[in-house]
N, C-alpha and C positions, 0 to 999 in steps of 0.2 A: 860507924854508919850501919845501918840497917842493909840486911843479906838482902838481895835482889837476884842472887842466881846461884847454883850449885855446879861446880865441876866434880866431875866423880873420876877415879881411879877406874880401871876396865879390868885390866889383867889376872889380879887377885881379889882387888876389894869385890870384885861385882862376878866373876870368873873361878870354877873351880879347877883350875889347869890340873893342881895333881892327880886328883881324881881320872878327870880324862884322859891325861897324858902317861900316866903309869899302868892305866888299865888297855889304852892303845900297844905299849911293849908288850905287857905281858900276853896280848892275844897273838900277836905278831911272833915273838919270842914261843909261843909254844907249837904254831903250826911251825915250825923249825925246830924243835926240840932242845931248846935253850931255855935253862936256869939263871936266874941272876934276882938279886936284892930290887924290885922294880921302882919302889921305891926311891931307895936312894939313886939310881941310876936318873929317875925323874928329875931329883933335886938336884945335881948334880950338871945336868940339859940346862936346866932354868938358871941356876947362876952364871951359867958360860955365856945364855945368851942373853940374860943382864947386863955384863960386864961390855956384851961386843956391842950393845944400843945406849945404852944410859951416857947422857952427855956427849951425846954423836952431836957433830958442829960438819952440815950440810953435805954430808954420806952420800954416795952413790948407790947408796941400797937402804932396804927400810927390814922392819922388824920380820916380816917373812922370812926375807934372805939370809938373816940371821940365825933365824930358827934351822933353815936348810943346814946351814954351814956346818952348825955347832954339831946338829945331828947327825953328822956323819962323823964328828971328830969321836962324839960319843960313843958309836960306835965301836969305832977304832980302839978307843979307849978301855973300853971292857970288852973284847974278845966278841962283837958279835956282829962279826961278819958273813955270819950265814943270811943274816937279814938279806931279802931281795930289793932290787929296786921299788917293785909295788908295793911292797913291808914298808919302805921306808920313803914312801909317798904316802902312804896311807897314814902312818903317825903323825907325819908334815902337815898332815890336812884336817890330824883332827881339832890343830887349834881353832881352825872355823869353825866347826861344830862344837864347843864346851856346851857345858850347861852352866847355868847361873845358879849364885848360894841359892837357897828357894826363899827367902828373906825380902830380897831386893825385888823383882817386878813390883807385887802388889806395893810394895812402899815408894817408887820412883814413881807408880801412877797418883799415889797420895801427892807427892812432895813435888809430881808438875801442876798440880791445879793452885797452889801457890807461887812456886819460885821456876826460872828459867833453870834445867836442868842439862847440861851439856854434857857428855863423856869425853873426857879431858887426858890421852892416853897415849901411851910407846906403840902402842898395835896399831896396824894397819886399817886405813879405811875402811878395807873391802871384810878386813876380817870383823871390823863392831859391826860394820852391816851384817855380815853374815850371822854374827852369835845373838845379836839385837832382834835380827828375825824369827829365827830358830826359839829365842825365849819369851820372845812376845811384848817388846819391851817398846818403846817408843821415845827418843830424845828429841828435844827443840835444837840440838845442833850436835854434830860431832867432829870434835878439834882432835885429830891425831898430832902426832910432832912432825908424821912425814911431808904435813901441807906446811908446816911451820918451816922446815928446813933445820930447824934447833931443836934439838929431843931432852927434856926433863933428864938432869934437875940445873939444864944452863937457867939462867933470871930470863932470857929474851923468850922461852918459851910461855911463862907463867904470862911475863909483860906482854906478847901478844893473843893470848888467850884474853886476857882483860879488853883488849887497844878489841879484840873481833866481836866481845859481847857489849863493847861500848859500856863500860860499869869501870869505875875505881878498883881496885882491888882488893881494897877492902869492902866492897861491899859483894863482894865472892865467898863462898865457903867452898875451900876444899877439901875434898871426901878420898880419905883414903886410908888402908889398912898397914901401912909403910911408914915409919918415921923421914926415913931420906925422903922423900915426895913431900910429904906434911911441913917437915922444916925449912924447905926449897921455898915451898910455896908460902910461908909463915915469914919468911924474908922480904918477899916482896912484894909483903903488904897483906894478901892474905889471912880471912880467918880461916879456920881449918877444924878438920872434925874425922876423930883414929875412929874408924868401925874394927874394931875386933876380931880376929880370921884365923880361930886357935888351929883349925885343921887344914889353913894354907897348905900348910909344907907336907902337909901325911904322918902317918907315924911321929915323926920325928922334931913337929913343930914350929913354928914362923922362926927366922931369925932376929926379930926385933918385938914380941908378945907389948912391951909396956911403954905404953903411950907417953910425948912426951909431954910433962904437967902444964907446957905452955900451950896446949891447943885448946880452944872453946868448949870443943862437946868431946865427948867422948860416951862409945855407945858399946855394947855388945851386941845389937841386932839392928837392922834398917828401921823398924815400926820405933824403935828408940829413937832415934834420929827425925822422923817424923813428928812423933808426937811432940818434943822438946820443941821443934819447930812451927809448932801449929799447925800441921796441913792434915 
């Protein structure tokens, strides 16, 4: 069937969390006078609080909460409890504030004057609205999993993502930098589409670089994805 709408990935496909999130410790980390790899301490945040959302089945807390959580375990973890409470509010809050790849705005304005474009995402409402606004971006809808009550990569998320845009699902493309999300979504029913996000992780690189061959497109930048699409 012919695509009639795009789900995107928010967190990494469209979001530079490392960036933000490792340059949030190290500001924080040095008005305290604390060393540490910021990096890997980044990467290290983000997988913990992958593993506490991914396939949550109707949670009493959503992706925020989990951010809190882990960042404190994090802490604990590598010795850096000089951190203060406002330290460690302030890196909690800068997931609201990321910045976006710079790729994506001008290409999601391309790619809504064609197709219904929705961000399709683990992260909380409030925080795409906040980073949405912050980057200048505009969606014809955004389906987090915390309205769903099922959080990616259960099928009942995908399936009501479709069942809310009123479209088959195959006649969806799914946008994202993640093989798990792409495969999920490639199950049921979904076409799907790897954008490329060599500098996800920082230094140290995605954990999953190579697309898998069953997906439609595959891009290394948004205006790729665009233009393959016609918009």
């Amino acid at each position: 069937m012919a695509i009639k709408a795009l789900t995107f990935d928010t967190g990494g496909t469209i979001l530079d969390w490392h960036k933000g999130i490792s340059s949030a410790f190290a500001r924080a980390g040095a008005a305290r006078g604390l060393s540490a790899n910021w990096s890997e301490v980044t990467n290290e945040y983000r997988r913990r609080s992958m593993k506490g959302i991914v396939n949550a089945e109707r949670p009493s807390f959503n992706f925020d909460d989990v951010h809190r959580e882990k960042l404190d375990e994090m802490i604990q973890a590598f010795g850096l409890d000089t951190l203060t409470a406002a330290d460690r509010d302030g890196i909690w809050r800068t997931w609201h504030v990321l910045d976006a790849w710079p790729d994506f705005p001008a290409a999601l304005a391309r790619l809504r004057k064609r197709y219904v474009s929705a961000s399709f995402t683990l992260l909380t409402t409030s925080l795409v609205v906040d980073v949405s606004r912050r980057n200048g971006f505009s969606w014809d809808a955004i389906i987090s999993c915390e309205m769903i009550g099922m959080y990616k990569v259960r099928p009942e998320a995908y399936r009501t993502a479709a069942k809310w845009l009123q479209l088959d699902p195959s006649e969806i493309l799914m946008v994202a930098c993640h093989n798990f999300d792409l495969d999920a979504a490639r199950g049921c029913g979904f076409q799907t589409a790897f954008v490329r996000r060599p500098d996800e992780w920082g230094p140290a690189g995605p954990p999953d670089p190579n697309p898998n061959p069953a997906c439609t497109y595959v891009v290394n930048v948004f205006s790729e994805l665009a233009d393959q699409l016609g918009a």
